[in-house]
C-alpha positions as CSV (number, residue, x, y, z in Angstrom):
1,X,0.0,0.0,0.0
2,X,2.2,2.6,-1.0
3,X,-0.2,5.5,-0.4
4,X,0.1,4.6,3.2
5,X,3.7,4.2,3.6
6,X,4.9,7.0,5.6
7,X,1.6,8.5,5.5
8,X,0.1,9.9,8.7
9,X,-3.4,8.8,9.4
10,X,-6.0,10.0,11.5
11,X,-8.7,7.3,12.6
12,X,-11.6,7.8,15.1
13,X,-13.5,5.1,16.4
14,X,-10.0,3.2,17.0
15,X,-10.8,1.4,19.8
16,X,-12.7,-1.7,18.5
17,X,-14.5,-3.2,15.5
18,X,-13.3,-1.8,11.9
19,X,-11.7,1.3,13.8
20,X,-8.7,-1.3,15.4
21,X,-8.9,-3.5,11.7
22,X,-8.2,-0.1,10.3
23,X,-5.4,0.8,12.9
24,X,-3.8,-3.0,12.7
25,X,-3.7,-3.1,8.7
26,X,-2.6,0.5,8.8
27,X,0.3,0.1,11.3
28,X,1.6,-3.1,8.8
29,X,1.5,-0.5,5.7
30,X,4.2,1.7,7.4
31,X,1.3,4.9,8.5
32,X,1.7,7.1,11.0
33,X,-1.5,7.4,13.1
34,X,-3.1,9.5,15.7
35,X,-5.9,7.5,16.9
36,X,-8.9,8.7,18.6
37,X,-11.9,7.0,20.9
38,X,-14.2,8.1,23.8
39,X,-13.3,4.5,25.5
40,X,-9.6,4.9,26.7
41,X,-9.4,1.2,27.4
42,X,-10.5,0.1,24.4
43,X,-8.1,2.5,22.7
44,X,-5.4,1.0,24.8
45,X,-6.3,-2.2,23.8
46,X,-5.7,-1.3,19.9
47,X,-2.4,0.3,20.8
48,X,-1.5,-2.8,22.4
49,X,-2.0,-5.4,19.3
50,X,-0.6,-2.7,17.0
51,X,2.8,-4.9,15.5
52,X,5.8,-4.1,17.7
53,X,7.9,-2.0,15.2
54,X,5.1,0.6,14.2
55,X,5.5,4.0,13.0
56,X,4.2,7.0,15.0
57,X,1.0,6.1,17.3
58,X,-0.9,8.8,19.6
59,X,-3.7,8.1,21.1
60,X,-6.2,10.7,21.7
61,X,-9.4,9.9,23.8
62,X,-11.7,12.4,22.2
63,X,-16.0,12.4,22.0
64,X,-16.4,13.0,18.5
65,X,-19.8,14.8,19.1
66,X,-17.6,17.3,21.3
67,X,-17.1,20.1,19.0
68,X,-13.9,22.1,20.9
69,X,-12.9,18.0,21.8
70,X,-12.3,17.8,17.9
71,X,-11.0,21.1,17.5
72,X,-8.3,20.2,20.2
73,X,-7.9,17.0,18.6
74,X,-6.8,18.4,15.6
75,X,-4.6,20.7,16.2
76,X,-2.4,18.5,19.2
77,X,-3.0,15.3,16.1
78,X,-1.2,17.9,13.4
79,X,1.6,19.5,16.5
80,X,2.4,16.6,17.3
81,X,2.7,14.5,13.8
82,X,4.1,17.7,11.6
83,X,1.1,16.9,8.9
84,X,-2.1,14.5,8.1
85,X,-3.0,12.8,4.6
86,X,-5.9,10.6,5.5
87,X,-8.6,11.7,8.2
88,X,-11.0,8.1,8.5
89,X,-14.2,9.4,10.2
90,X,-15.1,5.8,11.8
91,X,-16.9,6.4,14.7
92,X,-20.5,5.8,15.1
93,X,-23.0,4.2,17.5
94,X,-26.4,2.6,17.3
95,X,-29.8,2.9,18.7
96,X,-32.3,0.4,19.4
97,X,-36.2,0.9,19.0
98,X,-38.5,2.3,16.0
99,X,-39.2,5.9,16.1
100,X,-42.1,6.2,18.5
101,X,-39.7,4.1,21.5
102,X,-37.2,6.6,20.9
103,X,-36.7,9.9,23.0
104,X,-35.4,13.7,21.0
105,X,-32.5,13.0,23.1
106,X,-31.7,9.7,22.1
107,X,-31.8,10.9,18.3
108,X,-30.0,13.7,19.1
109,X,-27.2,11.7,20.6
110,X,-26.7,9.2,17.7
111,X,-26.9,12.2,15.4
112,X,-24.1,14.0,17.5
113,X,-21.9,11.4,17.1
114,X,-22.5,9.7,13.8
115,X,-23.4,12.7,11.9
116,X,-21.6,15.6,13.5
117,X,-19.1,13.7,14.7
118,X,-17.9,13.3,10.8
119,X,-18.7,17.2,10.0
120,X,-16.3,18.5,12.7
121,X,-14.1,16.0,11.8
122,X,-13.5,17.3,8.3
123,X,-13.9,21.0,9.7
124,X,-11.3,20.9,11.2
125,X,-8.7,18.7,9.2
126,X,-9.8,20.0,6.0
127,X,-7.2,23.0,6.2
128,X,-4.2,20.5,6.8
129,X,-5.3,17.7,4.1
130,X,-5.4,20.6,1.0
131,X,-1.7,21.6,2.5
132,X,-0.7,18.0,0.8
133,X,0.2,16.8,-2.6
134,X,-2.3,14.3,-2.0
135,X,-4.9,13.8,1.1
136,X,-7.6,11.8,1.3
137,X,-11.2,12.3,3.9
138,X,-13.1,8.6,4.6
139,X,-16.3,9.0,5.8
140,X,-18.0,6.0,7.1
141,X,-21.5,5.5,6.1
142,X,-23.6,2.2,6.0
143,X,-26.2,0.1,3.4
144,X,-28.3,1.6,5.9
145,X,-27.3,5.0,4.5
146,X,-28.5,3.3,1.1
147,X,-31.7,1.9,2.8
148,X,-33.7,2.8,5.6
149,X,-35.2,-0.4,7.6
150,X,-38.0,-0.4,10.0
151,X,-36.5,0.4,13.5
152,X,-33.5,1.9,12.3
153,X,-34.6,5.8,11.9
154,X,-31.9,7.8,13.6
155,X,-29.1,5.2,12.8
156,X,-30.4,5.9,8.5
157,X,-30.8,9.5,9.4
158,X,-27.8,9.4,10.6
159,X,-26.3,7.6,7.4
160,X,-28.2,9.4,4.5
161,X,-26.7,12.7,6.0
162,X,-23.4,11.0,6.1
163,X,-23.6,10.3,2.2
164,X,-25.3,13.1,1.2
165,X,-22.2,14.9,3.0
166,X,-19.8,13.1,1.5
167,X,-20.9,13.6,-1.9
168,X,-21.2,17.1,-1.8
169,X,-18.1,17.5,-0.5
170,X,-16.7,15.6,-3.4
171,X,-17.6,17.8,-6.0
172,X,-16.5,20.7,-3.6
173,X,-13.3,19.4,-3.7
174,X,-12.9,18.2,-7.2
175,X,-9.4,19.5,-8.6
176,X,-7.7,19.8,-5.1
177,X,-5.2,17.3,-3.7
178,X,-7.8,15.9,-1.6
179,X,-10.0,12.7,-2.4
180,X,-12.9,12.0,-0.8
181,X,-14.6,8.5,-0.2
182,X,-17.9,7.5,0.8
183,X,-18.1,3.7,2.8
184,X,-20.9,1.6,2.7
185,X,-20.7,-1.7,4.9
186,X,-22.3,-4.7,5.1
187,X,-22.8,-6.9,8.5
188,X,-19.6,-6.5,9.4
189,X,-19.3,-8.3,13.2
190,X,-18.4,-5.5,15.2
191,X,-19.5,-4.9,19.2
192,X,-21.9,-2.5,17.4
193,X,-25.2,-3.8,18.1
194,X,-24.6,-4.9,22.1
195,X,-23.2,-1.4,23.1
196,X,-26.1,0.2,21.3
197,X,-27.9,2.7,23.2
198,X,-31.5,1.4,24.3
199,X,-34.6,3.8,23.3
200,X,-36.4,5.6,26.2
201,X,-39.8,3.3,25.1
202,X,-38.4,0.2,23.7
203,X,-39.2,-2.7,25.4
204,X,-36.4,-5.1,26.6
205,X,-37.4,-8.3,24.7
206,X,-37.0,-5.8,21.6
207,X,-33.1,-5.2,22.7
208,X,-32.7,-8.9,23.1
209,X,-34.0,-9.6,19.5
210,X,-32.3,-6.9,17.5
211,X,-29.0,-8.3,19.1
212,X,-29.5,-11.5,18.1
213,X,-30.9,-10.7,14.4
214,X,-27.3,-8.3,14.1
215,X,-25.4,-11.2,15.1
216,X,-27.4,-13.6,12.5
217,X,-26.6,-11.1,9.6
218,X,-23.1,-9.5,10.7
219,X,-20.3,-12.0,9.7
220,X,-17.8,-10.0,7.6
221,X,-14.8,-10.0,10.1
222,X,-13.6,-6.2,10.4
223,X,-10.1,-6.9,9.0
224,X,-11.8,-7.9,5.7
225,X,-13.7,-4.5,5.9
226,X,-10.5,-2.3,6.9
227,X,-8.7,-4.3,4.1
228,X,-11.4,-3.4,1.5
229,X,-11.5,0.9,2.7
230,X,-7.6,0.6,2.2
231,X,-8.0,-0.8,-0.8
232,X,-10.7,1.8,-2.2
233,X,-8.6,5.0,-0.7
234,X,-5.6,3.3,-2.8
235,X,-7.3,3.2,-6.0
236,X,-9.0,6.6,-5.1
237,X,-12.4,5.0,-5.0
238,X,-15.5,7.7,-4.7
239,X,-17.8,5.0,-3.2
240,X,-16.7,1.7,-1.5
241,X,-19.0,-1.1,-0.5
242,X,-17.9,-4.0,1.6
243,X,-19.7,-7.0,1.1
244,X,-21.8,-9.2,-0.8
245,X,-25.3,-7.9,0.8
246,X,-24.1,-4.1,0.3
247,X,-23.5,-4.9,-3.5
248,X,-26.9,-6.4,-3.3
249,X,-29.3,-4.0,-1.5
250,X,-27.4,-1.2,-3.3
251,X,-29.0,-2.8,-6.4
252,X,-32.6,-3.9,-4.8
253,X,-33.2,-0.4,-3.9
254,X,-31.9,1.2,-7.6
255,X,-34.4,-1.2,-9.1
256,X,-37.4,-1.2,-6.4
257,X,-36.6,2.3,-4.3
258,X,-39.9,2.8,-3.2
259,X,-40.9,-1.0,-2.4
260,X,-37.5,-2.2,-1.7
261,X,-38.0,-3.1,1.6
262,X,-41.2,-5.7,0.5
263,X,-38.0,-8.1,-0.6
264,X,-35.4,-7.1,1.8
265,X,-37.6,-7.2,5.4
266,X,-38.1,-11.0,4.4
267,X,-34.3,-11.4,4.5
268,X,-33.1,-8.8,7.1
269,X,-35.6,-10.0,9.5
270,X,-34.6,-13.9,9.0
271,X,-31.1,-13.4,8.4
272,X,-30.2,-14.7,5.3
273,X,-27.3,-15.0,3.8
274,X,-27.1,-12.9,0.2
275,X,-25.8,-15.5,-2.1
C-alpha cells in the first residue's frame, strides 16, 4: 500500500471493531497514526495489538460529538505528527427501538456522534489535508445510509446525511489534492449492536431480538472491511461497498426504491445470507 507508507493517518473510532482493523492493517502499511476513541481502554487495547515495530502512534481519547474535543484534537494530532494525509471518520454508535420508542434525546445523541461527529471532523482537518500533494477524507456511512429499515430511523438519518455529505463535499473538492470516499458496509461483526444505546420506550425483549438478528446477519470480520477501505482510498475510490449484501441492496433499492423493503424485510428480518 504505497499511499500509506509514511503517511500519517488519523482514525476515530480506534478502539474496537473496523476502527482497530483499520489501525492494525494500517500500522503493517508503514502509516503514521493519531488515533482517537471516547473509551480509553478500548483505545489502549488497539495500541496494544498494533505490530511491535510501528510508526508514530498517539492516542487521543476524544467524543467525536464534542465540537472544541475535535477542535483540540486536531490541532495537538497535526503539532504533534508535523502533517495528516488521511482523516477516516469511523466512529458511530447505534440505537435500538423504532421511532415512536425513541426519545429527541436519544436521536439527538446518535446524530451528534455519527453525523456531526464526521462534519467537525472534516472542519477541522480540512485545512491541513489541502496543504498536501495528496490527502484523502473517509467518511464512514452504511447500506443503511442506502436503505432505511424499520426500527432503524436515527441510525439511516444518521447515514443518509453521512452520504449526502460526502458527496457534496466531493464535488467541492474536485481538482484539489484531496479525495474524498464514501463507505458503505455490510454486516460487518463489530461490538456495534450490544453497546447500542436502548430507546427511552423500547421494550427489553425488543433489545434482546435486535442483538440476536445483528449477530445472524453481521459475519464479515472487520479486518476484511478495513482491508477493503484501504484498498478503495488506494485506487481513489469515490464510493466503497464491503460486502456481498451491500452490492446487493445497493441494487434492490436502484431497481425497487420505493418497495425495496417488500423483498429485503423478508431477509433482514430472517437473516439470510445474500448468495
Amino acid at each position: 500500500m504505497g499511499f500509506f507508507e509514511n503517511a500519517v493517518t488519523v482514525v476515530t473510532g480506534a478502539g474496537s471493531g473496523i476502527g482497530r482493523a483499520l489501525a492494525q492493517r494500517l500500522a503493517l502499511a508503514g502509516s503514521a497514526m493519531a488515533l482517537a476513541d471516547v473509551d480509553e481502554r478500548g483505545l489502549e487495547g488497539t495500541i496494544a495489538s498494533l505490530p511491535a515495530k510501528t510508526a508514530s502512534v498517539t492516542a487521543h481519547v476524544v467524543d467525536v460529538a464534542d465540537e472544541q474535543a475535535m477542535r483540540a484534537f486536531a490541532e495537538d494530532a497535526i503539532a504533534r505528527h508535523g502533517r495528516v494525509q488521511v482523516l477516516i471518520n469511523n466512529a458511530g454508535v447505534a440505537l435500538i427501538g423504532n421511532f415512536e420508542q425513541i426519545s429527541l434525546d436519544d436521536f439527538r445523541w446518535l446524530m451528534n456522534v455519527n453525523f456531526w461527529g464526521a462534519v467537525y471532523g472534516v472542519r477541522y482537518f480540512l485545512p491541513e489535508l489541502k496543504k498536501q500533494p495528496r490527502a484523502h477524507i473517509v467518511n464512514l456511512s452504511s447500506i443503511f445510509g442506502l436503505v432505511a429499515p424499520a426500527g432503524q430511523s436515527a441510525y439511516s438519518a444518521s447515514k443518509f446525511a453521512i452520504r449526502g455529505f460526502t458527496e457534496c463535499l466531493r464535488h467541492e473538492l474536485e481538482g484539489t489534492s484531496v479525495v474524498v470516499t464514501s463507505v458503505h458496509p455490510g454486516g460487518i461483526a463489530t461490538p456495534i449492536a450490544r453497546r447500542a444505546r436502548v430507546g427511552a420506550l423500547t421494550p427489553r425483549a425488543t433489545q434482546t431480538e435486535a442483538i440476536a438478528l445483528f449477530e445472524r446477519v453481521a459475519r464479515i470480520p472487520p479486518e476484511r472491511a478495513a482491508e477493503t477501505i484501504l484498498e478503495g482510498v488506494e485506487r481513489c475510490e469515490g464510493r466503497v461497498l464491503i460486502g456481498r449484501d451491500a452490492k446487493a441492496i445497493d441494487l434492490l433499492q436502484r431497481l425497487k426504491p420505493t418497495t425495496y423493503w417488500q423483498t429485503l424485510s423478508k431477509r433482514y428480518l430472517e437473516g439470510k445470507k445474500w448468495n
